[in-house]
PDB file with one MODEL, atoms N, CA, C and O in Angstrom:
MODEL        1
ATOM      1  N   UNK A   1       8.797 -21.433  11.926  1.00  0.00           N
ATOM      2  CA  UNK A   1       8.794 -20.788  13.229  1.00  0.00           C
ATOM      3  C   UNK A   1       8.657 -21.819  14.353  1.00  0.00           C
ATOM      4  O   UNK A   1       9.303 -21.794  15.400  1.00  0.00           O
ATOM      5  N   UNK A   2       7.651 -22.816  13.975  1.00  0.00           N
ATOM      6  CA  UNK A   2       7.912 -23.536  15.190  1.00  0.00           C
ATOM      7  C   UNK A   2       9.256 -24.498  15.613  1.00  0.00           C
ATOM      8  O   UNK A   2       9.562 -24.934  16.723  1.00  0.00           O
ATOM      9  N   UNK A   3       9.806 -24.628  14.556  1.00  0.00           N
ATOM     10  CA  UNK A   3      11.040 -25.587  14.535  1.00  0.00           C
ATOM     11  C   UNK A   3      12.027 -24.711  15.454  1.00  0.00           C
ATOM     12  O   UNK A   3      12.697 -25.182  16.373  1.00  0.00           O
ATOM     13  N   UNK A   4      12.009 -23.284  15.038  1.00  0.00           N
ATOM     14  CA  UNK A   4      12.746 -22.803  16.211  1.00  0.00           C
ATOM     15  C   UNK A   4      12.627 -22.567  17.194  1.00  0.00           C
ATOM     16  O   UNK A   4      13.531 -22.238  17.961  1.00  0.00           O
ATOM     17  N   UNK A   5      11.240 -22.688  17.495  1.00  0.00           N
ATOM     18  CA  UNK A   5      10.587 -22.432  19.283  1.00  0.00           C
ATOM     19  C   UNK A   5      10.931 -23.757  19.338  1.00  0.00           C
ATOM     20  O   UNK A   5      11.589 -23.564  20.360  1.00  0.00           O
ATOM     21  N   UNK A   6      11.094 -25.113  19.118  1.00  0.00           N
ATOM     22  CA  UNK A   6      11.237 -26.461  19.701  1.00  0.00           C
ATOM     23  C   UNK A   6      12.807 -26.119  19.677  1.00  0.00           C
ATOM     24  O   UNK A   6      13.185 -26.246  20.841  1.00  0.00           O
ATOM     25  N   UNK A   7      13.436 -25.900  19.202  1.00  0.00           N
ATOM     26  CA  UNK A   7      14.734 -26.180  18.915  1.00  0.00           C
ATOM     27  C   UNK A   7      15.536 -25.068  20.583  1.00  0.00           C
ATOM     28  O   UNK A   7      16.618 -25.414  21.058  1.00  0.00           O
ATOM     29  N   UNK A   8      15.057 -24.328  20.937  1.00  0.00           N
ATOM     30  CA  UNK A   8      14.620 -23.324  21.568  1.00  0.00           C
ATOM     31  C   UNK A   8      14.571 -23.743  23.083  1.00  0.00           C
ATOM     32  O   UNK A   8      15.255 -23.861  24.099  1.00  0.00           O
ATOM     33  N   UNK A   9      13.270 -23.892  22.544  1.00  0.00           N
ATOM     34  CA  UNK A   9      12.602 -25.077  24.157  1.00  0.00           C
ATOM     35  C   UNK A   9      13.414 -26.241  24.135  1.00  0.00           C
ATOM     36  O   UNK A   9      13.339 -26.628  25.301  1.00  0.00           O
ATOM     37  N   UNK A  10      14.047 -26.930  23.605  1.00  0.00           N
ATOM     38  CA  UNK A  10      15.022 -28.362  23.879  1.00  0.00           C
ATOM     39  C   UNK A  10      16.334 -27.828  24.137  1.00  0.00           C
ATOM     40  O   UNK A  10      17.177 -28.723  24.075  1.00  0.00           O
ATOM     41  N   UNK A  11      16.757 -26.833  24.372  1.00  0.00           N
ATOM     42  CA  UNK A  11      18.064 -25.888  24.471  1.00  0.00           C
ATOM     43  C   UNK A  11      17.995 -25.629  25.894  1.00  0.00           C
ATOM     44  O   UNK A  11      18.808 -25.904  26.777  1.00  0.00           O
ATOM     45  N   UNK A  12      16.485 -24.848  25.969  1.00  0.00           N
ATOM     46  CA  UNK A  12      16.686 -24.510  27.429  1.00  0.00           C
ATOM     47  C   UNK A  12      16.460 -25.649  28.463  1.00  0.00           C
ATOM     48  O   UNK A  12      17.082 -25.726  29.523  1.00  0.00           O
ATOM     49  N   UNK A  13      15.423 -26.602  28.012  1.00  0.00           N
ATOM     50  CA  UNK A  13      15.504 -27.685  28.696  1.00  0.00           C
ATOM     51  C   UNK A  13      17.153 -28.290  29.439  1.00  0.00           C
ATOM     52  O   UNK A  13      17.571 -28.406  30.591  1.00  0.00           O
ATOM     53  N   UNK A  14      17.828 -28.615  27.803  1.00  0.00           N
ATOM     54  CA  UNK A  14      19.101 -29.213  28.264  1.00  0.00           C
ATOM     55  C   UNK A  14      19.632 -28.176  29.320  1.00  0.00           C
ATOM     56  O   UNK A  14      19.622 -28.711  30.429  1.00  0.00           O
ATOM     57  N   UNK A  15      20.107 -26.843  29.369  1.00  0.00           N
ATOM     58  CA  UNK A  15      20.646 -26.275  30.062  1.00  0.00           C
ATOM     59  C   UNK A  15      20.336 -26.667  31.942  1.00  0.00           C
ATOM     60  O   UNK A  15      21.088 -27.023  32.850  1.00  0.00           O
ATOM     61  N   UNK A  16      18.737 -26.350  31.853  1.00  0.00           N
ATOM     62  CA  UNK A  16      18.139 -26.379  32.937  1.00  0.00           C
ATOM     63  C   UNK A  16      18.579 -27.742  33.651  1.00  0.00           C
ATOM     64  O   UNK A  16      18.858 -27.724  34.849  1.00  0.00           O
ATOM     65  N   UNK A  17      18.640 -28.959  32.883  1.00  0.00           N
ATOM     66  CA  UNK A  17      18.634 -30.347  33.114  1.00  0.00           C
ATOM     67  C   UNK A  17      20.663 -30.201  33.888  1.00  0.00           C
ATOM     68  O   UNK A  17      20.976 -30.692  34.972  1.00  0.00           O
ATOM     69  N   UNK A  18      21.456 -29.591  33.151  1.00  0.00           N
ATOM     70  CA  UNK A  18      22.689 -28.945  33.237  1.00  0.00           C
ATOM     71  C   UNK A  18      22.500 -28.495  34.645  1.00  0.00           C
ATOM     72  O   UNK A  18      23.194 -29.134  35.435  1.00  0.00           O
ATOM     73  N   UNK A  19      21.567 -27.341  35.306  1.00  0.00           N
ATOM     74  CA  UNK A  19      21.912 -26.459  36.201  1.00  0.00           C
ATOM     75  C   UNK A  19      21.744 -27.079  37.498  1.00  0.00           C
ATOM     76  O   UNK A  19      22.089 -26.822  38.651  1.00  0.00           O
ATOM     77  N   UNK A  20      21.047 -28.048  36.866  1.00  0.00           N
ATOM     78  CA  UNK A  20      20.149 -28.886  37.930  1.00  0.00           C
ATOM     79  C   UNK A  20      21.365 -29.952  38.540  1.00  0.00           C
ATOM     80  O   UNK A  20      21.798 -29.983  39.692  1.00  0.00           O
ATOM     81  N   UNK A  21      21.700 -30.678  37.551  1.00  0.00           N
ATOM     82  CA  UNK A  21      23.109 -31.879  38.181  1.00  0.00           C
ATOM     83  C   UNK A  21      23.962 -30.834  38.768  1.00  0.00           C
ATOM     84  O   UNK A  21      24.267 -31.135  39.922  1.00  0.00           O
ATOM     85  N   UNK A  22      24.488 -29.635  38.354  1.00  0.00           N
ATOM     86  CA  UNK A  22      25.264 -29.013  39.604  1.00  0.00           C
ATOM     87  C   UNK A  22      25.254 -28.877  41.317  1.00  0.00           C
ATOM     88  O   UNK A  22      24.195 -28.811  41.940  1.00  0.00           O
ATOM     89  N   UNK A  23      26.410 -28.851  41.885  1.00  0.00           N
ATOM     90  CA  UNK A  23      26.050 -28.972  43.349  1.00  0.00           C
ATOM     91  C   UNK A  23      25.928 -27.408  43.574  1.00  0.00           C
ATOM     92  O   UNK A  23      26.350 -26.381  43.043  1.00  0.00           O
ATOM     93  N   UNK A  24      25.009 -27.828  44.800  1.00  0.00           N
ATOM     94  CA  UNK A  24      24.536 -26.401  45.478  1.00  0.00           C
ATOM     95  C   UNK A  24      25.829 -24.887  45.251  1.00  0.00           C
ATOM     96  O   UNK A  24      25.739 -23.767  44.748  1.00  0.00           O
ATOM     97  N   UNK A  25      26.812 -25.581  45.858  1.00  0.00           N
ATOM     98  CA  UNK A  25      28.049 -24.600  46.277  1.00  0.00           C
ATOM     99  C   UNK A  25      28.398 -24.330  44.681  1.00  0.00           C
ATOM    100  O   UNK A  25      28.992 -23.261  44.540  1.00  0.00           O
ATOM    101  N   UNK A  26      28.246 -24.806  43.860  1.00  0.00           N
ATOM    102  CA  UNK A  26      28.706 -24.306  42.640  1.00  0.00           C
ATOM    103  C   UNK A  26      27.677 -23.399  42.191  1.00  0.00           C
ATOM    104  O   UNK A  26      28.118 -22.329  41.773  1.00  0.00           O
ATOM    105  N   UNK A  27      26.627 -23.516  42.170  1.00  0.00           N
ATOM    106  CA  UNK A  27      25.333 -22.643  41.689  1.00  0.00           C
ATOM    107  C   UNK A  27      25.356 -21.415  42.424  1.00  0.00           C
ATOM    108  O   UNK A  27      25.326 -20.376  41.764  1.00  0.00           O
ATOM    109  N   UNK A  28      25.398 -21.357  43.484  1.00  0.00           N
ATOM    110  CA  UNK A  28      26.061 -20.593  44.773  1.00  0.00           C
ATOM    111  C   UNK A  28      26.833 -19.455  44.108  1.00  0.00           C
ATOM    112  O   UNK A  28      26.428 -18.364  43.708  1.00  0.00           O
ATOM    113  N   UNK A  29      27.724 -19.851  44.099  1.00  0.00           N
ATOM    114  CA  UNK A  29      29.146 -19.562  43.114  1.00  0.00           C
ATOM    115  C   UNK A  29      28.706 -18.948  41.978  1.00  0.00           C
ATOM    116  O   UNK A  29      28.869 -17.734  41.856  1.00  0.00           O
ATOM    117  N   UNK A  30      28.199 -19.563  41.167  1.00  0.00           N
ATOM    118  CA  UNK A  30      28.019 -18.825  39.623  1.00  0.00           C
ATOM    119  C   UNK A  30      27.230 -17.699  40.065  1.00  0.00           C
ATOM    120  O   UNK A  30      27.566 -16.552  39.770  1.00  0.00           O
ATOM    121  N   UNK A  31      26.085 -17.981  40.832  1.00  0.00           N
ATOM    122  CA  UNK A  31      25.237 -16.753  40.916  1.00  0.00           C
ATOM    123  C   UNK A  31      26.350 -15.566  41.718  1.00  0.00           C
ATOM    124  O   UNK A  31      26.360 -14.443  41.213  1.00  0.00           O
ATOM    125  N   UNK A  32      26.967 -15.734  42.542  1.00  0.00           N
ATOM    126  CA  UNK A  32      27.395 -14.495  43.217  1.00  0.00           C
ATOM    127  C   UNK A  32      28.165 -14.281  41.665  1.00  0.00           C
ATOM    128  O   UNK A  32      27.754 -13.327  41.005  1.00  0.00           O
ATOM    129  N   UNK A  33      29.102 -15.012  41.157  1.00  0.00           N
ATOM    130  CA  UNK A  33      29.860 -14.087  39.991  1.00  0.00           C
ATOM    131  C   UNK A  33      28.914 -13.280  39.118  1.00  0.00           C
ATOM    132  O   UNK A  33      28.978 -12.051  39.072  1.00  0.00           O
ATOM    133  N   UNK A  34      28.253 -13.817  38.599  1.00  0.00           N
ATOM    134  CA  UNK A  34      27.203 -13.162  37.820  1.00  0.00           C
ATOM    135  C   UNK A  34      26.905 -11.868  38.172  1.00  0.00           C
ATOM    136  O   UNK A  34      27.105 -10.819  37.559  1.00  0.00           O
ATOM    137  N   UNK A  35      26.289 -12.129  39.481  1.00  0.00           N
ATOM    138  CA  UNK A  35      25.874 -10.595  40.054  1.00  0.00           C
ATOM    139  C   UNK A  35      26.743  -9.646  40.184  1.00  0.00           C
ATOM    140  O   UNK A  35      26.253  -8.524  40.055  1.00  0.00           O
ATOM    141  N   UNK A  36      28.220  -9.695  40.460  1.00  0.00           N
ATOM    142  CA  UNK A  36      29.350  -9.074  40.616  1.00  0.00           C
ATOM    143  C   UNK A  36      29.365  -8.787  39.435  1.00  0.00           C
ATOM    144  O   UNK A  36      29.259  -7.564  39.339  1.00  0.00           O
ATOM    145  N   UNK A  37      29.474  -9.471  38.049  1.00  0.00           N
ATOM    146  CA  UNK A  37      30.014  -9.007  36.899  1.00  0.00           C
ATOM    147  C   UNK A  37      28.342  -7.622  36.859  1.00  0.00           C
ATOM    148  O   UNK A  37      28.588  -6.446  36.593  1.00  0.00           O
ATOM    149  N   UNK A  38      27.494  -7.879  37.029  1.00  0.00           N
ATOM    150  CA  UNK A  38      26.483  -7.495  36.248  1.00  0.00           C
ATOM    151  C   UNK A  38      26.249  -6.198  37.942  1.00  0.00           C
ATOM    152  O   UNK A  38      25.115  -5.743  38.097  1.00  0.00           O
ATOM    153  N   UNK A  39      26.773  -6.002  38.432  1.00  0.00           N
ATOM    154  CA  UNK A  39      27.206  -5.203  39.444  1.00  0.00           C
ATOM    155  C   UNK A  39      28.441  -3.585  38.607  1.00  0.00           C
ATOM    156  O   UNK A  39      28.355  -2.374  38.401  1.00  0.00           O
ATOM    157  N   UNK A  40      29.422  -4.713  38.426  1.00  0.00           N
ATOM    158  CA  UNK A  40      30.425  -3.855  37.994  1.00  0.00           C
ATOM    159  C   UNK A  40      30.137  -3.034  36.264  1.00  0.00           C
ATOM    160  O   UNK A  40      30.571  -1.962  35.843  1.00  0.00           O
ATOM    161  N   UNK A  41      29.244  -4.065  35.590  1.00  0.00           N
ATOM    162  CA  UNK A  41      28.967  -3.251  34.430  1.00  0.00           C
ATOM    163  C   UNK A  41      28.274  -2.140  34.791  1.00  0.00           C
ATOM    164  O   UNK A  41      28.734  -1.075  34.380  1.00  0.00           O
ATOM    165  N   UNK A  42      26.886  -2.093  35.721  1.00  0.00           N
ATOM    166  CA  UNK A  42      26.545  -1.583  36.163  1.00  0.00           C
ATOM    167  C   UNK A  42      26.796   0.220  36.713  1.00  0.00           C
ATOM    168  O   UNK A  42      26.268   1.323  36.576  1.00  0.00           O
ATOM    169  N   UNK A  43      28.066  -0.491  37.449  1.00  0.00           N
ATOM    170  CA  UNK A  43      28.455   0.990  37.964  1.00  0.00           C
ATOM    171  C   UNK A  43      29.304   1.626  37.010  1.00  0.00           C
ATOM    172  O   UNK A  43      29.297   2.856  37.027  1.00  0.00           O
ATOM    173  N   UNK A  44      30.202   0.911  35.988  1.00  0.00           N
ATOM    174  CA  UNK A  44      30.816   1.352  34.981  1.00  0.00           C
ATOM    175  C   UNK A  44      29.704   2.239  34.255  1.00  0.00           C
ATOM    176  O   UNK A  44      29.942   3.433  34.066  1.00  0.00           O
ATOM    177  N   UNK A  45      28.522   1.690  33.854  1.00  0.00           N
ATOM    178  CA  UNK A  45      27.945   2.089  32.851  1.00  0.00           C
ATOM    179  C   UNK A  45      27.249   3.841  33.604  1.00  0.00           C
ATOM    180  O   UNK A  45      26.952   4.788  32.875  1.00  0.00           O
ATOM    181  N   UNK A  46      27.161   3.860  34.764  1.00  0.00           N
ATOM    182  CA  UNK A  46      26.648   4.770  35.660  1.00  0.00           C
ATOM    183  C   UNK A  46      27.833   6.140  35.302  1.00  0.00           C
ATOM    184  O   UNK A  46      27.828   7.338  35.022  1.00  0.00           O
ATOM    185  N   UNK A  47      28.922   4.834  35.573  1.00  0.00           N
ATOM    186  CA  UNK A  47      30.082   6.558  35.878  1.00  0.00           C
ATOM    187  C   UNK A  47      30.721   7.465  34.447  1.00  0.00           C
ATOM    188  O   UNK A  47      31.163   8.610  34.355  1.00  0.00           O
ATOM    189  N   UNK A  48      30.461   5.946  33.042  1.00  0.00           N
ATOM    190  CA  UNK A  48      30.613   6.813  31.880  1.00  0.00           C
ATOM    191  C   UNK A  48      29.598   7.565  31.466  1.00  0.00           C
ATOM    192  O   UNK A  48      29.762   8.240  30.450  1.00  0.00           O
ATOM    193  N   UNK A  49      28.237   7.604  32.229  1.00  0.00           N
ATOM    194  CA  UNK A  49      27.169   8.168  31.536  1.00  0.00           C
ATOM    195  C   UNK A  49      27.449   9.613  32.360  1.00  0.00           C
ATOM    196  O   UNK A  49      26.766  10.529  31.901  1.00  0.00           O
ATOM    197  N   UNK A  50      28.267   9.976  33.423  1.00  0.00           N
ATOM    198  CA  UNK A  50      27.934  10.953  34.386  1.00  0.00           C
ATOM    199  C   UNK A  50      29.267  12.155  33.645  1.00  0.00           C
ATOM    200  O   UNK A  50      29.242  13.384  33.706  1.00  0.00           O
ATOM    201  N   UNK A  51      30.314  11.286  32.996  1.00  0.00           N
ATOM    202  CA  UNK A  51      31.494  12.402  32.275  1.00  0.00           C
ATOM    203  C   UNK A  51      30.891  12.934  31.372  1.00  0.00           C
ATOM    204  O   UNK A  51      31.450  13.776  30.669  1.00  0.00           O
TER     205      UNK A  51
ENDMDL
END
């Protein structure tokens, strides 16, 4: 178990270390897509639950 919490924690590290060398305007960027995608599932998931 712990090999996978390190393995885990050195994953998210790298990522973070990743999000971090990005420039502002790109982070910018990912976050608005994100929210849009997770927007549109959103209302999808709203309007098949309402048929």
């Amino acid at each position: 178990m712990k090999e996978i919490r390190t393995n885990i924690e050195l994953w998210i590290n790298d990522v973070e270390v990743k999000w971090r060398m990005l420039p502002l305007q790109k982070q910018y960027k990912y976050i608005i897509v994100c929210f849009a995608v997770y927007l549109m599932i959103s209302i999808a998931g709203i309007l098949i639950s309402l048929i």
